[in-house]
KESE-266612 format. One record per residue (C-alpha): x, y, z; residue in three letters. Coordinates in Angstrom, 2 decimals, m for minus. Example, Ala and Ser with C-alpha at 12.3 -4.5 7.8 and 13.67 -1.06 7.14 Angstrom:
KESE-266612
    east   north      up res
   12.30   m4.50    7.80 ALA
   13.67   m1.06    7.14 SER
END
This chain:
KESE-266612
    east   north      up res
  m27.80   13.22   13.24 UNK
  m26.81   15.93   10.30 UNK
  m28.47   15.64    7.12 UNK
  m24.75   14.52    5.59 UNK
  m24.96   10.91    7.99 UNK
  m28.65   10.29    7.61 UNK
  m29.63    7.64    5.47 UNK
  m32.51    8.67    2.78 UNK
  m35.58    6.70    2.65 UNK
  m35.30    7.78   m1.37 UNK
  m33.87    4.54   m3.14 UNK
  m33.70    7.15   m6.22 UNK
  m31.21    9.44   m4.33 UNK
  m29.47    6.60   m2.95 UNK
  m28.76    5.61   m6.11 UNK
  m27.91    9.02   m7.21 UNK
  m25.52    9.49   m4.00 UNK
  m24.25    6.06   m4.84 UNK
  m22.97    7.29   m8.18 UNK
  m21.47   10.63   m7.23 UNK
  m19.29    8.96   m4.42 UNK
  m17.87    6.46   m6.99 UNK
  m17.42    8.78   m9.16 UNK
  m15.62   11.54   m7.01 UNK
  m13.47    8.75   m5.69 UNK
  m12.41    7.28   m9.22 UNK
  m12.04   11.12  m10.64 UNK
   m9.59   11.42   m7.82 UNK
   m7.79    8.38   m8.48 UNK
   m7.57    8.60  m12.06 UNK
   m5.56   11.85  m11.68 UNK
   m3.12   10.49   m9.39 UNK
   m2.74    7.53  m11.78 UNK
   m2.44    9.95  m14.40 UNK
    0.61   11.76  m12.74 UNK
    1.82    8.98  m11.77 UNK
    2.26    7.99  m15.59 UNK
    3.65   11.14  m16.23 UNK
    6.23   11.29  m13.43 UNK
    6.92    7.25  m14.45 UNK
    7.47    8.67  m17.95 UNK
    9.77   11.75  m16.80 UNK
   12.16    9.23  m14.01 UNK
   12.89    6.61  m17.23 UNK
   13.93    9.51  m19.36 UNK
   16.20   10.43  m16.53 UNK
   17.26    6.78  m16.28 UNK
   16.19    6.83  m12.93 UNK
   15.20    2.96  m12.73 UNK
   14.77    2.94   m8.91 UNK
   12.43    5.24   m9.23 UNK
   10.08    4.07  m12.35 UNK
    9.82    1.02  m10.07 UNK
    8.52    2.84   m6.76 UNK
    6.14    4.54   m9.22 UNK
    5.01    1.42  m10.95 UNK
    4.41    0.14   m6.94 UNK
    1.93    3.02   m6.95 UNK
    0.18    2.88   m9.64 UNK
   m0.27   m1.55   m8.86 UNK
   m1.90   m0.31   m5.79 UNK
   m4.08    2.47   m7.69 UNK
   m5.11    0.12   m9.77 UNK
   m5.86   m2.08   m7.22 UNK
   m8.12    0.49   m5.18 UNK
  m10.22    1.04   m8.73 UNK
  m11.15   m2.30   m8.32 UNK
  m12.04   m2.35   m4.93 UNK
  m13.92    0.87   m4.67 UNK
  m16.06   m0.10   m7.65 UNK
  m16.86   m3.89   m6.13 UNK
  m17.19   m2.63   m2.94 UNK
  m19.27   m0.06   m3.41 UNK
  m21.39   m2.07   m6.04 UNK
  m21.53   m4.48   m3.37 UNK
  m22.76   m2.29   m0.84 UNK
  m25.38   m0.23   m3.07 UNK
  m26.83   m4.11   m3.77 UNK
  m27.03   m5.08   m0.51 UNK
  m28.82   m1.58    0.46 UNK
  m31.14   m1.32   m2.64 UNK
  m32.64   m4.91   m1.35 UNK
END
């Protein structure tokens, strides 16, 4: 195995590694959300209602990865800190 898909026997950079990979993930998302505001912001000054609402679809299902990338992965550090 390479030393990216081994699994430490350190809970304390488990924990560590843990962190950073929720955080990457939501820094990622939080900029497409971002745009996504902007652009959302941009189509309704254009009166472009069609596309506010495929934009709005977007950022429902941003939103709704937030959520399950911190449960999950709250979930998952539990259930491998035990």
């Amino acid at each position: 195995m390479s030393d990216n898909t081994k699994s430490s026997d350190d809970p304390e950079s488990d924990k560590r590694s843990m962190r950073e990979f929720r955080h990457d993930l939501l820094s990622l998302l939080n900029q497409i959300l971002g745009y996504s505001e902007l652009l959302e912001e941009e189509a309704g000054d254009l009166d472009q209602q069609s596309l506010v609402e495929d934009i709005q679809r977007i950022q429902k299902i941003g939103r709704s990865m937030d959520r399950l990338i911190s449960d999950r992965l709250v979930a998952a550090f539990t259930s491998s800190s035990t």
